[in-house]
C-alpha positions as a printed NumPy array, in Angstrom:
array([[ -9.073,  -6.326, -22.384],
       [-10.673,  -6.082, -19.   ],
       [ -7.076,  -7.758, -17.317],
       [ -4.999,  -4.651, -18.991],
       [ -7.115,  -1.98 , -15.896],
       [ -5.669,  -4.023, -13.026],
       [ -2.347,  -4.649, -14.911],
       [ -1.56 ,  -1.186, -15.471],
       [ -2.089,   0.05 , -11.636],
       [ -0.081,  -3.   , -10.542],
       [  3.008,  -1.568, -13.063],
       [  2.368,   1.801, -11.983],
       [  2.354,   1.211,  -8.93 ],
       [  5.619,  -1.291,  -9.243],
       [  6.932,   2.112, -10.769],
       [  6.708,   3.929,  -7.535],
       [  8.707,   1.907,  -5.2  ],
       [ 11.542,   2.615,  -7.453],
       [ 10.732,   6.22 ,  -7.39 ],
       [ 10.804,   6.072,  -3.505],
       [ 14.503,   5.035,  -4.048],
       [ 15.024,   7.167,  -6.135],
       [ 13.697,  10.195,  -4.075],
       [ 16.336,   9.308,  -1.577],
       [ 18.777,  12.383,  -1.716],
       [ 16.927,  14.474,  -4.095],
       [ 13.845,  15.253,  -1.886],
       [ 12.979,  14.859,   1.061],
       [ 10.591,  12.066,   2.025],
       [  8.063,  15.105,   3.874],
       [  8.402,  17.169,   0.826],
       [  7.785,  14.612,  -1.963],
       [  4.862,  13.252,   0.426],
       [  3.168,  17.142,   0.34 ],
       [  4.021,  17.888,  -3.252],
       [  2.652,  14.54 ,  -4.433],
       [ -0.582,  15.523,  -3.323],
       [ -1.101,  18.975,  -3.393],
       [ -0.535,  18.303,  -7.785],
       [ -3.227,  15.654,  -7.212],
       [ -5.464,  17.556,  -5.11 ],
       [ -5.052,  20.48 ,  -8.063],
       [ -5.553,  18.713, -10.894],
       [ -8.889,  16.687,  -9.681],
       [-10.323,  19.72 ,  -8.17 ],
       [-11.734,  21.246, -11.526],
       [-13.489,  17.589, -11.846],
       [-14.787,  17.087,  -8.575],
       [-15.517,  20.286,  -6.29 ],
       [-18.524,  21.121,  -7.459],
       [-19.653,  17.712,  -6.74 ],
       [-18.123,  17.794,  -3.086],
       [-19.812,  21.575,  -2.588],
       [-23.598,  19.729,  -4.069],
       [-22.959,  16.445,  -1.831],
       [-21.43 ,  18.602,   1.601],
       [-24.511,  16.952,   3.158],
       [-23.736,  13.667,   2.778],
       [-20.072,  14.164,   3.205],
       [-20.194,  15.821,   6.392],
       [-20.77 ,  13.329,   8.771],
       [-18.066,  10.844,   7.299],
       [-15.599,  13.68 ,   8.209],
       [-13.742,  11.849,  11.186],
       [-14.066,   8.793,   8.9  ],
       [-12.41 ,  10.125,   6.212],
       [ -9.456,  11.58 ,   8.367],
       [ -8.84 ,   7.984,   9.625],
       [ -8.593,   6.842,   6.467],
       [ -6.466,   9.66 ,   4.765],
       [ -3.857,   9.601,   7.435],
       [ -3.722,   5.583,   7.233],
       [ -3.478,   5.86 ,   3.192],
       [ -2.585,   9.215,   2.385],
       [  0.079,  10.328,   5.168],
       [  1.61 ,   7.557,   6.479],
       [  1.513,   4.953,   3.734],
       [  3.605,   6.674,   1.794],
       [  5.623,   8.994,   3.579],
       [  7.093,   5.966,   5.667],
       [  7.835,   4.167,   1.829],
       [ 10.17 ,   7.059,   1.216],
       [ 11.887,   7.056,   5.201],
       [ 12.227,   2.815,   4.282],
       [ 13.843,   3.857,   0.872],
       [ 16.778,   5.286,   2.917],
       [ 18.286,   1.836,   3.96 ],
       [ 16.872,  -0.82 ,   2.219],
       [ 16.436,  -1.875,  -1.188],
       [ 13.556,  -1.569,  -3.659],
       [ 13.354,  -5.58 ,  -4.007],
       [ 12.918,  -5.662,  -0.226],
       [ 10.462,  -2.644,  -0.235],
       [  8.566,  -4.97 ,  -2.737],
       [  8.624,  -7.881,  -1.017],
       [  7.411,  -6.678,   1.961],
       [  4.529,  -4.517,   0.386],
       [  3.694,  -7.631,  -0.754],
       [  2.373,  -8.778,   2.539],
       [ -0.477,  -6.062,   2.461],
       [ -2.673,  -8.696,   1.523],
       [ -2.492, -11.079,   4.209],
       [ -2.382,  -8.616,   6.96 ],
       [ -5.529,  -7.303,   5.143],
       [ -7.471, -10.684,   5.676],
       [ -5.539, -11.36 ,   9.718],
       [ -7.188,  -7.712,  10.161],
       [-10.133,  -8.47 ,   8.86 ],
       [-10.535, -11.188,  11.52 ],
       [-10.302,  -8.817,  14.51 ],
       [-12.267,  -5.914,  12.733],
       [-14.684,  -7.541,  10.392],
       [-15.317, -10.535,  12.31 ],
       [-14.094, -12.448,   9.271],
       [-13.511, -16.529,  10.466],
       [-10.104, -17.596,  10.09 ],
       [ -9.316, -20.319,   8.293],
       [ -6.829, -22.826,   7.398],
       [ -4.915, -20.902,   4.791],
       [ -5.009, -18.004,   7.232],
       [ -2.86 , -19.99 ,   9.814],
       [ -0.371, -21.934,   7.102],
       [  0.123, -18.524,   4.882],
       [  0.887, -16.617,   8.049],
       [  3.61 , -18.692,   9.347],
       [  4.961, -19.437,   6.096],
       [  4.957, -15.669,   5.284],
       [  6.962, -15.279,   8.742],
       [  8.977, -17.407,   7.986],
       [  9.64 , -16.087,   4.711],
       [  9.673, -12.065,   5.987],
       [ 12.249, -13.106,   8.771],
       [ 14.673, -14.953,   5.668],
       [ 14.529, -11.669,   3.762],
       [ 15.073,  -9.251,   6.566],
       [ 18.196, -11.487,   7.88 ],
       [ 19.712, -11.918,   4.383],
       [ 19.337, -15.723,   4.706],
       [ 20.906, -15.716,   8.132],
       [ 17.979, -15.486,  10.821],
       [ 20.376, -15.658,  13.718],
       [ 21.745, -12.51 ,  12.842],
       [ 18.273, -10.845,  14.361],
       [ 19.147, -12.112,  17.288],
       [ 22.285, -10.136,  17.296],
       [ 21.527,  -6.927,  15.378],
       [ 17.591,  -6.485,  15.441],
       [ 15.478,  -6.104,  12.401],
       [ 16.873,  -2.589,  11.174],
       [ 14.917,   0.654,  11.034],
       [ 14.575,   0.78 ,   6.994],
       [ 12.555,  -2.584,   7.697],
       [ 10.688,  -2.097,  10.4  ],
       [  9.574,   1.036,   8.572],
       [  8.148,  -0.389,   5.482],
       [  6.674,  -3.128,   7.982],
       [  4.791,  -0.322,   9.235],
       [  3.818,   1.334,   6.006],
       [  2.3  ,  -2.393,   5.438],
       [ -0.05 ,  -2.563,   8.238],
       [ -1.147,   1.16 ,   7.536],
       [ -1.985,   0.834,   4.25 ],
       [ -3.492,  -2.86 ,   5.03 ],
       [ -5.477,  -1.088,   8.352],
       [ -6.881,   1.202,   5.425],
       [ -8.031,  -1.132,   3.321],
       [-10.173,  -2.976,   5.799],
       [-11.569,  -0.291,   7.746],
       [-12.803,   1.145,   3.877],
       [-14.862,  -2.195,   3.878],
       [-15.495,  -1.657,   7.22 ],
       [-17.422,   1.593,   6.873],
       [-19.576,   1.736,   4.246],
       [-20.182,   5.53 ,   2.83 ],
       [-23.11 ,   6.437,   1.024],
       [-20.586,   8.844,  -1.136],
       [-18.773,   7.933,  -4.419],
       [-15.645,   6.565,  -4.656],
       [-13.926,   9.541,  -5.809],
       [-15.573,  11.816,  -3.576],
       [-14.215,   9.567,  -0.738],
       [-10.472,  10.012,  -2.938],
       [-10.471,  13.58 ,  -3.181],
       [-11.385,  14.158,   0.325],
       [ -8.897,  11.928,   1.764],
       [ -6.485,  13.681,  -0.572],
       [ -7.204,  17.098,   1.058],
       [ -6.941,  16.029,   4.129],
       [ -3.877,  14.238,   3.472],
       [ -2.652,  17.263,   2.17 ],
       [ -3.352,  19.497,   5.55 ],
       [ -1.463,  16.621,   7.308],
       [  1.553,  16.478,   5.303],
       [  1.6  ,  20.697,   5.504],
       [  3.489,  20.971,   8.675],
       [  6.248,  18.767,   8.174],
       [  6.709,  20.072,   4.594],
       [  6.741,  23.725,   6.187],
       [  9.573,  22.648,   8.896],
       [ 11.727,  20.959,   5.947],
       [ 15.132,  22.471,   5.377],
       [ 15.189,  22.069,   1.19 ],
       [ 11.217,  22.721,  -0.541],
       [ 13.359,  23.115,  -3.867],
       [ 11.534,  21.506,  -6.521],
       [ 14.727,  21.46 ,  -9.656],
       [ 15.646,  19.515, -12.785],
       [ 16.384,  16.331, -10.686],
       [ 13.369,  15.832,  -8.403],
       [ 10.592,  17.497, -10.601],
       [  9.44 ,  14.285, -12.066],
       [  9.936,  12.293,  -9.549],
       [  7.235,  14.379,  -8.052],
       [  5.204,  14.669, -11.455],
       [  5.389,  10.448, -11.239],
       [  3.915,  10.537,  -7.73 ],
       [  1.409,  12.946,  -7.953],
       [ -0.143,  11.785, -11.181],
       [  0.272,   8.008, -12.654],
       [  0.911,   6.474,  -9.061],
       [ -2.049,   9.165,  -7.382],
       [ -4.323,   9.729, -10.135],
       [ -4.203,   7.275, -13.047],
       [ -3.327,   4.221, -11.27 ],
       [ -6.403,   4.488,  -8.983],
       [ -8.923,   5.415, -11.601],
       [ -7.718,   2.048, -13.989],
       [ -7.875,   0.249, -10.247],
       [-11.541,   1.236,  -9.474],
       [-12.72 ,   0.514, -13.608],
       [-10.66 ,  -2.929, -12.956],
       [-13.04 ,  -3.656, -10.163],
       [-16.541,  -2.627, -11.702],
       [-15.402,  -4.863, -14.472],
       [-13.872,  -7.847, -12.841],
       [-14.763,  -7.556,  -9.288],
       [-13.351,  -6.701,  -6.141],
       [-11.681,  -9.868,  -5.336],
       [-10.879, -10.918,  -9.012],
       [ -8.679,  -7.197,  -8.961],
       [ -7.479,  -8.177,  -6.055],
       [ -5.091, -10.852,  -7.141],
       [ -3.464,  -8.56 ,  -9.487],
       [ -1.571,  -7.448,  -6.169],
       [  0.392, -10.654,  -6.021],
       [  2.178,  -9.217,  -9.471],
       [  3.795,  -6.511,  -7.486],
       [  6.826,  -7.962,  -5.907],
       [  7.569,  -9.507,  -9.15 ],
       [  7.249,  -6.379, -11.484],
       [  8.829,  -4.352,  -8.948],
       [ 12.129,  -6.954,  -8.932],
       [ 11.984,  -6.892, -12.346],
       [ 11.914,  -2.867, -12.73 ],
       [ 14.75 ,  -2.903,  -9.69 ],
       [ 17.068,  -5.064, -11.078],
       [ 17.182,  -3.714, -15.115],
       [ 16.845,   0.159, -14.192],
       [ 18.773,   0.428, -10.387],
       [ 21.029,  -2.325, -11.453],
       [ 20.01 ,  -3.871,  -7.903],
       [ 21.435,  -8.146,  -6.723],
       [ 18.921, -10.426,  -7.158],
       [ 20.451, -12.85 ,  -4.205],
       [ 18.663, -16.412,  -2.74 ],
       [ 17.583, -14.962,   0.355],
       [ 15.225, -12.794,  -1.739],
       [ 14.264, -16.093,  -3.745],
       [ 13.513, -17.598,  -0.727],
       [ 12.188, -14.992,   1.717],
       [  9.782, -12.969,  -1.406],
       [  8.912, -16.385,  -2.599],
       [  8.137, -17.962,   1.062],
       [  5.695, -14.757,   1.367],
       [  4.257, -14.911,  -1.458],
       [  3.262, -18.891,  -1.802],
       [  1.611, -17.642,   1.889],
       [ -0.2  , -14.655,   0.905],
       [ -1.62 , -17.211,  -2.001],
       [ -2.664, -19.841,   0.191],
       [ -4.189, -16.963,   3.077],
       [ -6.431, -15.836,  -0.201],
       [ -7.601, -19.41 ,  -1.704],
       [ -7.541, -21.635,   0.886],
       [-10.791, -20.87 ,   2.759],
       [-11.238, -24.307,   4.651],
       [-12.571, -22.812,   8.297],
       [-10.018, -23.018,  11.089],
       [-12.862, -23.975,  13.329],
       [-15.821, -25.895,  12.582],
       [-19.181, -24.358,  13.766],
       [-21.17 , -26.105,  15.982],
       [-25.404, -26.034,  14.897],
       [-26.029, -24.215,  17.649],
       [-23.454, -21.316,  16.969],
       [-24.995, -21.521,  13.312],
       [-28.555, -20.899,  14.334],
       [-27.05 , -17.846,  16.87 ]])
């Protein structure tokens, strides 16, 4: 029963990449972005101000914290999804979100001081590998001539923010409760989203974008996270963890029945490349570099 927490995010979540796509033309990526969370900020404020007014004390001085964080997971996470959703397809959005994991643990190396190890240099390059067959459409040489395109580099981007965020949350440890932390990164996120929302040309929320917004702001914003955090009080943080590697798969699946998208080889390939990486980055934990006794007893 405990497996269905983690397994709902993961489909909700799945869910969202094709509502990126399907944002594109309807609303604009700035818009959707600031409506998505303004409904989210609304709806948990009735649950959780009161709490934020009572705990201001021990909120306060996580302030600059907690701006880092929203504008890594909040603002640019997402907004950047919908800009990628432009020009490239939800099975490559997928594929490449998929990543977030193992730039997660290569962060970790830098900012936690985490030791590399052997499944950390074999998944990389294999996931390279992979990432460069997908963005090329099986034809790697064609980078050489055309460039990765925007649409990619993009989501690449969206990646490393949302993997950034994940690490520096480990990082800095908060003596205020997980939602707290949520609906303060919300607000902020909010604020941040509020000028390029105001300098929009089209705010119109109507019949074809409303629950695309409604999608956003609550199941992917709201419901997803609150199964995500029960997932990991009842199977643990890394246990939840490998519920990620469903994504790219649910999301191709979701893709290819409902926006009718190709299923070609280089995604075979390149998603399954990056994946059998991101596996071996998370299991393989064989130390890059043995310690010497003396750097042991340091």
């Amino acid at each position: 029963m405990a497996y269905l927490y983690p397994l709902m995010a993961v489909l909700i979540w799945a869910g969202n990449q094709v509502v990126n796509k399907l944002s594109v033309g309807a609303i604009e990526p700035e818009v959707i972005s600031f409506y998505r969370w303004l409904l989210a900020l609304i709806l948990l404020t009735p649950f959780f101000l009161k709490g934020i007014i009572k705990n201001l004390r021990q909120i306060y001085p996580q302030v600059l914290k907690l701006m880092v964080l929203s504008l890594l997971g909040m603002a640019l996470y997402q907004c950047l999804a919908y800009y990628a959703a432009a020009t490239i397809s939800v099975l490559t959005m997928g594929i490449i979100m998929s990543i977030i994991p193992l730039l997660t643990i290569l962060l970790s190396i830098f900012i936690l001081k985490t030791p590399p190890t052997q499944g950390v240099l074999i998944g990389s390059i294999l996931s390279f590998i992979g990432l460069i067959w997908l963005i090329s459409g099986g034809e790697p040489t064609r980078l050489l001539e055309l460039g990765i395109g925007k649409g990619e580099i993009l989501m690449l981007t969206a990646a490393l923010s949302y993997a950034l965020y994940g690490v520096l949350t480990k990082k800095w440890t908060m003596k205020i409760t997980n939602w707290h932390s949520v609906y303060v990164q919300i607000l902020f996120g909010t604020l941040m989203l509020l000028p390029g929302f105001l300098m929009s040309n089209d705010l119109t929320i109507n019949s074809d974008n409303v629950w695309l917004v409604l999608y956003a702001g609550i199941p992917a914003s709201i419901i997803a996270p609150f199964v995500w955090i029960i997932a990991i009080k009842k199977l643990g943080a890394n246990k939840t963890a490998l519920f990620l590697n469903l994504t790219p798969v649910i999301t191709a699946i979701i893709s290819i029945l409902f926006l009718h998208e190709t299923l070609c080889s280089y995604h075979l390939i390149g998603g399954g490349m990056s994946f059998i990486g991101v596996i071996l980055a998370q299991n393989l934990k064989t130390p890059l570099f043995k310690m010497k006794a003396s750097d042991k007893d340091a």
